[in-house]
C-alpha positions as CSV (number, residue, x, y, z in Angstrom):
1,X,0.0,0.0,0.0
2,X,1.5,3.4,-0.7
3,X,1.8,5.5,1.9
4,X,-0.1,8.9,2.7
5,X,1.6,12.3,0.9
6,X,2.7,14.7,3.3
7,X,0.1,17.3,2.9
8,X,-2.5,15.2,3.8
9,X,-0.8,13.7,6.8
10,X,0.2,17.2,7.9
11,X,-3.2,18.7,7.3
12,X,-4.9,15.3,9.7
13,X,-2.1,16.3,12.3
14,X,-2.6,19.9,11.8
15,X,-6.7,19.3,12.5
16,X,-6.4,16.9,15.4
17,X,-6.3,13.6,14.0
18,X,-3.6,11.5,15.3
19,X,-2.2,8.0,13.8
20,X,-3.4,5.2,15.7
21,X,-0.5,3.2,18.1
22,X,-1.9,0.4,19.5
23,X,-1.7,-3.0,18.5
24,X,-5.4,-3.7,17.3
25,X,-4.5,-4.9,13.9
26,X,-7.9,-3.5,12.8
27,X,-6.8,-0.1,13.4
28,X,-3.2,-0.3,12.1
29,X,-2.9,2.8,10.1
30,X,-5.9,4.2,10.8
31,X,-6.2,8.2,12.2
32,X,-7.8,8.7,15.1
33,X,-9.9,12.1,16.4
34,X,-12.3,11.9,19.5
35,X,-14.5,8.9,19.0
36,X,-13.9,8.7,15.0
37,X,-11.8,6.3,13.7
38,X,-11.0,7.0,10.1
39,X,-8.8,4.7,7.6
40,X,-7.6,6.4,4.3
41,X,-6.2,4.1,1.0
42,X,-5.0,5.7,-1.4
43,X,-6.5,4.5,-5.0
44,X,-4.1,2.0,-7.0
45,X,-5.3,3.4,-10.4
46,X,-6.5,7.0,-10.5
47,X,-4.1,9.3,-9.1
48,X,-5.4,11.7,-6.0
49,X,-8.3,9.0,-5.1
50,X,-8.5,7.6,-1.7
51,X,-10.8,5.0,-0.1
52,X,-11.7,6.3,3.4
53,X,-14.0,4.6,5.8
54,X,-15.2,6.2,9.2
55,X,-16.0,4.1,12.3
56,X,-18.2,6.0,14.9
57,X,-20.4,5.0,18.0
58,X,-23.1,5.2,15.8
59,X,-22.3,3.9,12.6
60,X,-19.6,3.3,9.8
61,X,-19.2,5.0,6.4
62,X,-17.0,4.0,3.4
63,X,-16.6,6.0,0.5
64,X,-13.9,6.5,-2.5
65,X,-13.5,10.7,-2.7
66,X,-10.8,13.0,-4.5
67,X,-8.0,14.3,-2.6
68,X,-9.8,17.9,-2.3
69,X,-12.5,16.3,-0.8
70,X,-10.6,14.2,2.0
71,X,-8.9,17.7,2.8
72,X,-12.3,19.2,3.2
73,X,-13.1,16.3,5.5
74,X,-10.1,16.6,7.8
75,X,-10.5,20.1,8.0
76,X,-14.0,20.3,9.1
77,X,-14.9,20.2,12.2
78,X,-17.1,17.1,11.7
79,X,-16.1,13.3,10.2
């Protein structure tokens, strides 16, 4: 998997999120910010698309979004 560019991992630490360090191989790689756990992939064949699901008390969400829009995500103040 490639890893994260460094705008986007500066913008999620910038906004609160922090990179998950426990040992829950579910959550391996995942960013976490108050109860929202949220996993980004970026897409294999188009360039700047990203598969990101959210885990929250209440329910999960998985979608496949451009880069502009996973930087409007992390920069709101709502998952």
């Amino acid at each position: 998997m490639k890893p994260l560019n460094k705008s986007i991992k500066d913008s999620l630490e910038f906004h609160g999120w922090k990179e998950y360090e426990g040992d829950n191989p579910m959550y391996i790689g995942a960013w976490i910010r108050n109860d929202v756990v949220m996993t980004i992939h970026p897409g294999r064949t188009i360039k700047n698309m990203f598969h990101v699901a959210f885990l929250t008390p209440e329910a999960n969400n998985t979608r496949f979004i451009t880069q502009a829009v996973l930087l409007d995500i992390i920069e709101s103040n709502q998952a």
